[in-house]
Every structure is written in structure tokens, then in C-alpha cells.
C-alpha positions as CSV (number, residue, x, y, z in Angstrom):
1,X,-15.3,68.2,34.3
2,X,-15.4,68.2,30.2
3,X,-12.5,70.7,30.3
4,X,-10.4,68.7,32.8
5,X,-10.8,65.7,30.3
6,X,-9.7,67.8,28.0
7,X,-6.2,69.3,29.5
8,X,-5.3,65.5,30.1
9,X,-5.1,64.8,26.5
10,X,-4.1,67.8,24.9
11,X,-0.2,68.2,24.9
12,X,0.4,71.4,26.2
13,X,3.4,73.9,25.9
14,X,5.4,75.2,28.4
15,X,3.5,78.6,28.4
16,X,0.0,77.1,28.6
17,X,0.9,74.8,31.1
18,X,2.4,77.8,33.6
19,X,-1.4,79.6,32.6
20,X,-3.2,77.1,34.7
21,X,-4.4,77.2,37.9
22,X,-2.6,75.3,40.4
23,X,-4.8,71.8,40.3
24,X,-5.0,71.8,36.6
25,X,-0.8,71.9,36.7
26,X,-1.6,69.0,38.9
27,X,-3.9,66.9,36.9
28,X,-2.1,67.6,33.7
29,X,1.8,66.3,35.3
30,X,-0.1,62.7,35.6
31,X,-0.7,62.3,32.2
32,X,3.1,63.1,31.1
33,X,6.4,61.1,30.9
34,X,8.8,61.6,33.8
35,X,11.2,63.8,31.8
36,X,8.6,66.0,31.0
37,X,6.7,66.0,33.9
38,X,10.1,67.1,36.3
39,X,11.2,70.0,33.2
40,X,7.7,71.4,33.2
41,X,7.8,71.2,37.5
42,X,11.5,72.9,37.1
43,X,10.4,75.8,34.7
44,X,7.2,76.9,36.3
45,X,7.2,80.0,38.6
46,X,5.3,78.2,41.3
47,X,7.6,75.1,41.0
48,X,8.5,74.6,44.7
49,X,4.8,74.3,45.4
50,X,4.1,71.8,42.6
51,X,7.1,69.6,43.3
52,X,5.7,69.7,46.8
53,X,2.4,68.5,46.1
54,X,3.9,65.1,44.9
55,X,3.9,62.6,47.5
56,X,7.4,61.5,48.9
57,X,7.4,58.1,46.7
58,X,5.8,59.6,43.7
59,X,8.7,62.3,44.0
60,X,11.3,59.5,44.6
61,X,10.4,57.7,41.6
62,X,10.4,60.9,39.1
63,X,13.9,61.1,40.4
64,X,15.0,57.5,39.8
65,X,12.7,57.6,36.7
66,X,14.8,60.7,34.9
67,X,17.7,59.4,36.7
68,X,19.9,61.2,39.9
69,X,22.3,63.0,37.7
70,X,19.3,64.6,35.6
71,X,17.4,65.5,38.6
72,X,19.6,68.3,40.2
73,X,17.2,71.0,40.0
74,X,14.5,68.9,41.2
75,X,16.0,67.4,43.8
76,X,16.4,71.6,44.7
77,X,12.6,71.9,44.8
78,X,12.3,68.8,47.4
79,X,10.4,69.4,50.8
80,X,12.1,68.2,53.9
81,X,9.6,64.9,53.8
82,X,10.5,64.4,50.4
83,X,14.1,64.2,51.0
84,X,13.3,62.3,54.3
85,X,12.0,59.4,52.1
86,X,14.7,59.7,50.1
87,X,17.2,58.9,53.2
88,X,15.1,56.0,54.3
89,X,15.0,54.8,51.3
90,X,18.9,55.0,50.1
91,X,20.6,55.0,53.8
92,X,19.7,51.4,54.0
93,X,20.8,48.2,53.0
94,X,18.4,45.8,55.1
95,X,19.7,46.6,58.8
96,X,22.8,48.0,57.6
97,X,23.1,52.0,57.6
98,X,25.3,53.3,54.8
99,X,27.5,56.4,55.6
100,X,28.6,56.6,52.4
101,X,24.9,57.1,51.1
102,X,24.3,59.4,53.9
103,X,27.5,61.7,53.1
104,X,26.2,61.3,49.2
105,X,23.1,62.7,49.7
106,X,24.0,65.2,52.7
107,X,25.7,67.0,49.5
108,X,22.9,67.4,47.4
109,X,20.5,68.6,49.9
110,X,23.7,71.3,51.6
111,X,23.6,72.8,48.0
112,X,20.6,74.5,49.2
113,X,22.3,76.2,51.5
114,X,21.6,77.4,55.1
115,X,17.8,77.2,54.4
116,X,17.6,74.5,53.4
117,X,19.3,72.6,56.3
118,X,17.6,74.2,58.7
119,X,14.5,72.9,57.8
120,X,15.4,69.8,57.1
121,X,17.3,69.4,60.6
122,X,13.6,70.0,61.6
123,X,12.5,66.8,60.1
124,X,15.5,64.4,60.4
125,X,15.8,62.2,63.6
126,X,18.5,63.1,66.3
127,X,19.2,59.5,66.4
128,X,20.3,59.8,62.8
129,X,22.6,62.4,63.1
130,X,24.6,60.8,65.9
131,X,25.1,57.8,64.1
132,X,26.4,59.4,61.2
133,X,28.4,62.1,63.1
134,X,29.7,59.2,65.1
135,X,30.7,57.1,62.2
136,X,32.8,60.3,60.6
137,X,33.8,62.6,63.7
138,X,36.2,61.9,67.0
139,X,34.8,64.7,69.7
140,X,36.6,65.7,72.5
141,X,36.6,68.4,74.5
142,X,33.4,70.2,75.9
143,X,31.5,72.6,78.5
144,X,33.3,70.7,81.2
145,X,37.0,69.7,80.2
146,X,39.4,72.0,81.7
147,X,42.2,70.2,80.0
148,X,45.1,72.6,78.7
149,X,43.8,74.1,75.4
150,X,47.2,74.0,73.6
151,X,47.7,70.5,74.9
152,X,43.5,69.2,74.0
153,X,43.9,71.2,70.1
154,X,47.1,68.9,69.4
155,X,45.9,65.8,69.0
156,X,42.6,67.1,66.6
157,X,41.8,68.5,63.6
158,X,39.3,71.7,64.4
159,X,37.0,73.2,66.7
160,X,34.1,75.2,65.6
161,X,32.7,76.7,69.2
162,X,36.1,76.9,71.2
163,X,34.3,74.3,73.5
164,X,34.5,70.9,71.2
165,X,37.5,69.4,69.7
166,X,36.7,67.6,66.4
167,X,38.5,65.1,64.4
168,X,37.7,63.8,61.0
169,X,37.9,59.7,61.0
170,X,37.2,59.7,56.8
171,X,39.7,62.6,54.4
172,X,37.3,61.7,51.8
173,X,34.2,63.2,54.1
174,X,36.1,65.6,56.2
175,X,35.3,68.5,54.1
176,X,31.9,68.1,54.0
177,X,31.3,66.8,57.5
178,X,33.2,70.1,58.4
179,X,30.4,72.2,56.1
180,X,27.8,70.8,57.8
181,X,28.9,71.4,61.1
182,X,29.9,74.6,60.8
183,X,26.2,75.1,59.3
184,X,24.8,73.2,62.9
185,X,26.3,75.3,65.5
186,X,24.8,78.3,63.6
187,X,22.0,77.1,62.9
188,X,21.3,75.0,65.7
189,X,23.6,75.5,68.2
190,X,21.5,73.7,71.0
191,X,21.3,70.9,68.6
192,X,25.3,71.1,67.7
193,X,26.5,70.9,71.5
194,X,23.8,67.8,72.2
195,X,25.0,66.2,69.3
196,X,28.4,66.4,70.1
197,X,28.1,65.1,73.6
198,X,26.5,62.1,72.5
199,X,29.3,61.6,69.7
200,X,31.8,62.1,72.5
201,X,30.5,59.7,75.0
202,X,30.7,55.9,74.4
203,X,29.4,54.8,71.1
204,X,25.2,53.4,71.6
205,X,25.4,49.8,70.3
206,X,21.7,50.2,69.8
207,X,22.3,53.1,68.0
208,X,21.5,51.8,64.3
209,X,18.6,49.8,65.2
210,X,16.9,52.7,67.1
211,X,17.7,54.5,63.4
212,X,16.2,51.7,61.9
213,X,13.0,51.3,64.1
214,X,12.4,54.9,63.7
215,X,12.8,54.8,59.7
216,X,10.2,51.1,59.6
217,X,7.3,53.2,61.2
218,X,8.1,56.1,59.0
219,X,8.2,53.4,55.9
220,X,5.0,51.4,57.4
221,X,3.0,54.7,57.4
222,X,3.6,54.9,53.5
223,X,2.7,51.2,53.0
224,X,5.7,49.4,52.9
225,X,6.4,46.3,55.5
226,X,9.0,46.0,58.3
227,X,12.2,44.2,56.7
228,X,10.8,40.5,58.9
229,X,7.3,40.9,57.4
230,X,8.3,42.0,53.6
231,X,10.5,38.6,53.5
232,X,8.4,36.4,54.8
233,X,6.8,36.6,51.1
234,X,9.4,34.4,50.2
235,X,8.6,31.6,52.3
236,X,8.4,28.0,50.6
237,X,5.5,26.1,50.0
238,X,5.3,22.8,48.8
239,X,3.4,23.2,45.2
240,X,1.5,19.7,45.1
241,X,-0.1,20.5,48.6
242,X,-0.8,23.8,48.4
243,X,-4.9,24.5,49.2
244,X,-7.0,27.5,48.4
245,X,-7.9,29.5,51.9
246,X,-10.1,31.9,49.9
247,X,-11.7,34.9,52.5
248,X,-9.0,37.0,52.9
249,X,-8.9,40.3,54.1
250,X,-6.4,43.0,53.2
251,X,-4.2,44.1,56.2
252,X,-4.6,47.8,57.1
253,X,-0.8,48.0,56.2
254,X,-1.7,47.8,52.4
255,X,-3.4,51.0,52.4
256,X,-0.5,53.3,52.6
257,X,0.2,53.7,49.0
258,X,2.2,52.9,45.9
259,X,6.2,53.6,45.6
260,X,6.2,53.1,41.2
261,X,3.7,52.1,38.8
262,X,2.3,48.4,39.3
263,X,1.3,46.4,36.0
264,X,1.5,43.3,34.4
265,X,3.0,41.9,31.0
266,X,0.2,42.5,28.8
267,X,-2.0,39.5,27.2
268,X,-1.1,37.4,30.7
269,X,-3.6,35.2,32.3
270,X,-2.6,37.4,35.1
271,X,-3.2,40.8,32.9
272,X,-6.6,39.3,32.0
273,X,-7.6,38.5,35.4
274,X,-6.8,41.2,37.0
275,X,-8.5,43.7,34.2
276,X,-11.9,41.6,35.4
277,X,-11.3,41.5,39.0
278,X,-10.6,45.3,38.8
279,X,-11.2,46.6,42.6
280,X,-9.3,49.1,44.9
281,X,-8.1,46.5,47.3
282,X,-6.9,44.0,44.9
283,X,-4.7,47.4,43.4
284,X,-3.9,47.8,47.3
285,X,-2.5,44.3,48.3
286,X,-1.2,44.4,44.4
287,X,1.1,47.1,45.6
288,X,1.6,45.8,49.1
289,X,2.9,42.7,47.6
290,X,5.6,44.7,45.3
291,X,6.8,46.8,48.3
292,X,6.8,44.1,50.4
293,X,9.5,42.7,47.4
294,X,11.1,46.3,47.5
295,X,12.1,45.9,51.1
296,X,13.0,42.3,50.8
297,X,15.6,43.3,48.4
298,X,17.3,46.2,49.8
299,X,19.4,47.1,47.0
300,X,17.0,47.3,44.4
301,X,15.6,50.7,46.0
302,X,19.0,52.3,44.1
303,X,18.4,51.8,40.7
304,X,15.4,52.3,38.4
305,X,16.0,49.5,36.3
306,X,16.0,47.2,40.1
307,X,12.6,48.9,41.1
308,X,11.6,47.2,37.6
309,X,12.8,43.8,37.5
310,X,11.4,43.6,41.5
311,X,8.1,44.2,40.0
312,X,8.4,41.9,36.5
313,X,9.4,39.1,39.3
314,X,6.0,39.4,41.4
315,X,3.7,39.7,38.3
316,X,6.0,36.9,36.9
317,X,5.0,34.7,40.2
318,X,1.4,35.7,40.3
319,X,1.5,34.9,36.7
320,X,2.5,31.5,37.1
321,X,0.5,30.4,39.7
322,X,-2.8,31.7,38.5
323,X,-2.0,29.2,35.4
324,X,-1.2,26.6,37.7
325,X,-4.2,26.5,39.3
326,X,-6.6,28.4,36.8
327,X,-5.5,27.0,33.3
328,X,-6.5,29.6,30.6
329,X,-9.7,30.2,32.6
330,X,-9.9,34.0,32.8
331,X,-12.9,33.7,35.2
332,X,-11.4,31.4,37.3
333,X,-8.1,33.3,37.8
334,X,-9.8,36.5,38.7
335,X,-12.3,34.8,41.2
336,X,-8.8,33.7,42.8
337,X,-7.3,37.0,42.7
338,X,-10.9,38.1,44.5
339,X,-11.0,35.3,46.8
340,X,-6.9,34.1,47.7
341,X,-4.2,36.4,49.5
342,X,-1.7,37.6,46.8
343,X,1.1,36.4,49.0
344,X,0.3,33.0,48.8
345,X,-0.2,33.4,45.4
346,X,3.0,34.4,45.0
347,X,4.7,31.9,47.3
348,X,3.2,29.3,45.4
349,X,4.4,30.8,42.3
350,X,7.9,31.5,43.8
351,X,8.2,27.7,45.2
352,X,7.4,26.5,42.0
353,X,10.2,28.5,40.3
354,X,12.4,27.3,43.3
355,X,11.8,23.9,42.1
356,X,14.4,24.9,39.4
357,X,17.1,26.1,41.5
358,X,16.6,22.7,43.7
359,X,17.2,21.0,40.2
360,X,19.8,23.0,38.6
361,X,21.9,22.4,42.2
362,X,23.8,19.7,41.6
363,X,23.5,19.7,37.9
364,X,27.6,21.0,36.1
365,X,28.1,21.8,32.8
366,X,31.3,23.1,30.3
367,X,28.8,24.6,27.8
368,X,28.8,28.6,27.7
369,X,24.9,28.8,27.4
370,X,23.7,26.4,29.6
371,X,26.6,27.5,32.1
372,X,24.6,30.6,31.9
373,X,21.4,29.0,32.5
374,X,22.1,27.3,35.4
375,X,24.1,30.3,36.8
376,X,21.0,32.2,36.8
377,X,18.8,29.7,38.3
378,X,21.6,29.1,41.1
379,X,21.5,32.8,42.1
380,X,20.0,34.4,44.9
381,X,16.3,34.6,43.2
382,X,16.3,32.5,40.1
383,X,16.2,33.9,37.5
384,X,15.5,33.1,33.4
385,X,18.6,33.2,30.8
386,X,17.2,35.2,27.8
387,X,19.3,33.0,25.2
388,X,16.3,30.6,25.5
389,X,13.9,33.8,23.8
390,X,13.5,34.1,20.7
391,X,16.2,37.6,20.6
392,X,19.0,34.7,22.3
393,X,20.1,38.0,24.5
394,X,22.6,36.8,26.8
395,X,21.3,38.1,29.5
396,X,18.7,37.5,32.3
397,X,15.1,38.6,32.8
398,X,12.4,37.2,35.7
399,X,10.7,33.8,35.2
400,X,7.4,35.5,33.2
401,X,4.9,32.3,33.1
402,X,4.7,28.2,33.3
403,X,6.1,27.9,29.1
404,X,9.6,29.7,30.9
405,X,9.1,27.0,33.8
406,X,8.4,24.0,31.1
407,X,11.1,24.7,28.9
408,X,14.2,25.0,31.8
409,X,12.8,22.0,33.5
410,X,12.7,20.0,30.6
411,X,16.1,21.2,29.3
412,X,17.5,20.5,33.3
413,X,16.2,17.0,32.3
414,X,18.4,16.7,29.2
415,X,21.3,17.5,31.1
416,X,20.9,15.5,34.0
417,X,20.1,12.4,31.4
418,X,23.5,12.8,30.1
């Protein structure tokens, strides 16, 4: 055990890293940057079976972390469930499959050639593969036209089996959806000729939300709510009635797992609190809470940056309300954190920052700052103009505590008194 300690904090070369056993490699990749953690996965000679040992989300956020462009030769090493999760998670915008995204990552997983597709047609859902093939392909054709085949060839593009006619719907996708095809019906030709019957025949309705049923228990397994459940953390409560419930009970749901690393702004009340309520299930519901803000969102699954400002937004909430209700008392505002559900935690917090949108509504101005103010408290989530910090960046960060909601209220006051 002494030794293990002592791998985690010695910083070790490329060359002693490959010379240890596989579960030292392991333990040692969690103490390192994400940078060096995917060059040192990259260069060793068992990398397929270190990159594989990451869980999906832990592998998805090393990507975002070093970035998509940077992560080639990992994204290489990815196991069919890794790259799985990487579809569910960048398909998707709420309900709304993406073709684009799937043609965009169907070309970084085809650079791994014939193996690689056939195991990952193992994996992916035949739903999935109809509704992209459907978006991108006309078929026509098949085991039972008896059409003239001059006449049947005229009016399309290619065949790949003599049996189906195919024609491309997108130029800018043709070429790959015409790779990948001609990869199914060798590699999979039962698969190919099922597939194309069902592109061929009248387009499912329910097509996209059987893909997206499918992908929610996939996602639910790994701790992350259906898209109805993850924003209902953003219903309103009315602060000046809201009671304490206390006796909660973590939903089995929050046990999947983590997506990124949860923490809070150090020196908060919230920081504090949760450093002396430290338990496994308030670190479970903690992470429930930003997933369940992950999936509300959508979007924010693309970018790294997104992933971030998510999280600074639910700290920033739980922040706010624990000093509502627990006033510089570190004891109190862990007991709360022990006792209260997160989620109403952070509705209350939420409302209470919602009070500032209500406000800044109906409130005009011709001044460039304060344009910008109310401009980011009008949007979607409000959010905080950083030329009220100290730095005056004009830009926008999440509300971070009660002194961020005191000093917009009382300028909002100002202005409305003019």
C-alpha cells in the first residue's frame, strides 16, 4: 500500500510508467492532467487495454478535456461502449437527433477501418442506423422488384449488392454514407439487406423516439436522468415560502456515476459545508444534481468549457441558498446538505436568481454596460455580467453567491428609480 502512495506522487517518465503492471498504470493516470494522462495511454504498448479500462464518461471527458482535434489517437483506442456514449451523448440535442453529428463521428470511428466497424455494429442499435440511413439514403429496389434493371439504375445513384438501388439525399455525406455501406454489406450483409428494407419502406414516425428511449435507459444506467426528470430541477419556487422537508433519501438513479469532476468555488459557505458533511451519497446526489443540469441543457454536452459553466451554475445555486437559509453558519449549512434534497436546494437557489430576470423584464436601458447586464439576466438561465467584478471582463459567468444577487438587485433598483 506504501508503494502505491508512493507512484501517485512521484511524477514518472514515460519509460517507468510503461514498467508497471497494469493497475499501477491505472492508479498512477488518476493523479495526472488530462493531456498527460491521454499521451502516456497513447504511447504505452498495452494502450488499447488502458484506454479501455476508463469508464465511457471518464473516457468522454479526457476527450473533451484535451479537446476533439487533440484526441485522434485516442479516440483510436476507444471500445465500442466508449464510443457508444460518445453518440448518445453528441447525437442529441434534447429530442432532436442530429445527422450531422452522426455523419461527424461515423468518420472518426470508419478510420479504424473494417474492424473497427464491425464491432461497433455489434453494439449500436438497429433503430439508430435506420434513422440515420433514412435521413441520408433513398432505397429502391430489392429481393422482390422485378422492375427493368436499366430502367430501376436510372433514376439512382449506386447499388452495392445488384439487389438495392441507392440514392444519396446529402453531396456533402454521400461519400461517406457510400464507405460505410459498402463496409455493411461485407461486413454484415444480413444486417445491410434488413436495413435497407426498412429505409425503403415508409419512413417510422416513431422512429427518433424509439432512438431516443433506447439511448435514456442506456444514459439512466450511467446516472444521468431522462430529459422530463433532469428539467424538472428547474421548477420555480416561491423563496419566502419555501420549508425545509429534511429526511430525504437518495433515488437509486444517483448511483450511476459521475460524467466530469464535481467541486465547488473554494472558501464558499457551500465549499465549507460540504467539506464537513463529507459522505458518499451527498457526492452521489451532488453528481446527480449536475447531470441532471447536463441533460437539461442539451448543448452543453459539446463543449468543455459548457460541461463547466453547467456545473459553476449548480454550485452557484446551492451556494446561494445554503446562505439564505444558513447565514455563515458552517454547521448549519452542512446539517442541510445532510438532511434537505439538493434539488430543492437548488430550486430555491435558482428561483431566487429568477427573481432577477422577473425584475430586469421590463426594465430598458441605452447604456452599453447595463445593456449588458440586463441582457444576461433576460437570457435563457440568467446569468452575471462580469463588468460588475473587480477584472470589469465583459463577459458573463454563473450567479456565484447572495453579494452577486445583492448587488444586481440593488443596481435593477437604481434603474427602475430613474
Amino acid at each position: 500500500m506504501a508503494e502505491m502512495k508512493q507512484v501517485a506522487v512521484v511524477k514518472l517518465s514515460e519509460r517507468d510508467f510503461q514498467a508497471l503492471p497494469l493497475q499501477q498504470k491505472k492508479d498512477y493516470l488518476g493523479t495526472v492532467s488530462g493531456k498527460e494522462k491521454m499521451d502516456l495511454i497513447v504511447a504505452d504498448p498495452d494502450a488499447r487495454r488502458l484506454a479501455a479500462g476508463l469508464q465511457p464518461q471518464e473516457f468522454f471527458w479526457l476527450m473533451k478535456e484535451v479537446g476533439e482535434a487533440d484526441a485522434v489517437d485516442l479516440l483510436r483506442l476507444a471500445s465500442a461502449e466508449q464510443c457508444v456514449f460518445i453518440m448518445d451523448m453528441e447525437l442529441w440535442d434534447g429530442w432532436t437527433f442530429s445527422e450531422d453529428q452522426a455523419c461527424h463521428w461515423l468518420t472518426y470511428f470508419m478510420e479504424g477501418g473494417e474492424p473497427r466497424i464491425h464491432e461497433l455494429l455489434k453494439h449500436l442499435d438497429f433503430e439508430l442506423l435506420q434513422l440515420l440511413l433514412s435521413r441520408e439514403i433513398i432505397v429502391g429496389g430489392g429481393i422482390g422488384d422485378q422492375g427493368n434493371d436499366e430502367e430501376r439504375q436510372a433514376d439512382y445513384d449506386h447499388t452495392f449488392d445488384d439487389v438495392f438501388m441507392i440514392k444519396f439525399k446529402n453531396p456533402k455525406h454521400s461519400q461517406l454514407i457510400g464507405s460505410f455501406l459498402s463496409m455493411l454489406v461485407k461486413l454484415d450483409n444480413e444486417l445491410y439487406t434488413a436495413l435497407m428494407e426498412g429505409v425503403k419502406g415508409d419512413v417510422d414516425l416513431e422512429l427518433e423516439e424509439q432512438c431516443q428511449r433506447f439511448r435514456t435507459g442506456r444514459l439512466q444506467d450511467l446516472g444521468f436522468p431522462p430529459l422530463d426528470e433532469a428539467l424538472s430541477i428547474y421548477a420555480r419556487i416561491h423563496p419566502d415560502r419555501f420549508e425545509l422537508q429534511g429526511g430525504k433519501e437518495l433515488a437509486s438513479a444517483g448511483e450511476g456515476g459521475h460524467l466530469m469532476p464535481v467541486f465547488a468555488d473554494e472558501g464558499t459557505l457551500l465549499s465549507r459545508a460540504l467539506a464537513r458533511a463529507a459522505s458518499d451519497i451527498i457526492s452521489q446526489e451532488l453528481n446527480y444534481l449536475v447531470n441532471s443540469a447536463l441533460v437539461a441543457e442539451g448543448q452543453a454536452f459539446h463543449e468543455p468549457e459548457s460541461m463547466l459553466g453547467v456545473m459553476h451554475r449548480v454550485c452557484g445555486y446551492l451556494n446561494i441558498a445554503l446562505e439564505t437559509l444558513a447565514p455563515g453558519d458552517e454547521n448549519k449549512a452542512a446539517q442541510l446538505l445532510a438532511e434537505e434534497e439538493l434539488k430543492r436546494l437548488f430550486q430555491l437557489g435558482y428561483s431566487i436568481v429568477l427573481q432577477l430576470k422577473f425584475a430586469a423584464r421590463d426594465t430598458e436601458t441605452v447604456d452599453y454596460a447595463t445593456g449588458k447586464l440586463l441582457a444576461g439576466l433576460k437570457s435563457k438561465r440568467p446569468r452575471f455580467y462580469r463588468g460588475l467584478d473587480a477584472d470589469g471582463v465583459d463577459g458573463y459567468r454563473e450567479f456565484r453567491d447572495l453579494d452577486d444577487v445583492r448587488r444586481v438587485s440593488d443596481l435593477l433598483a437604481q434603474l427602475q428609480g430613474q
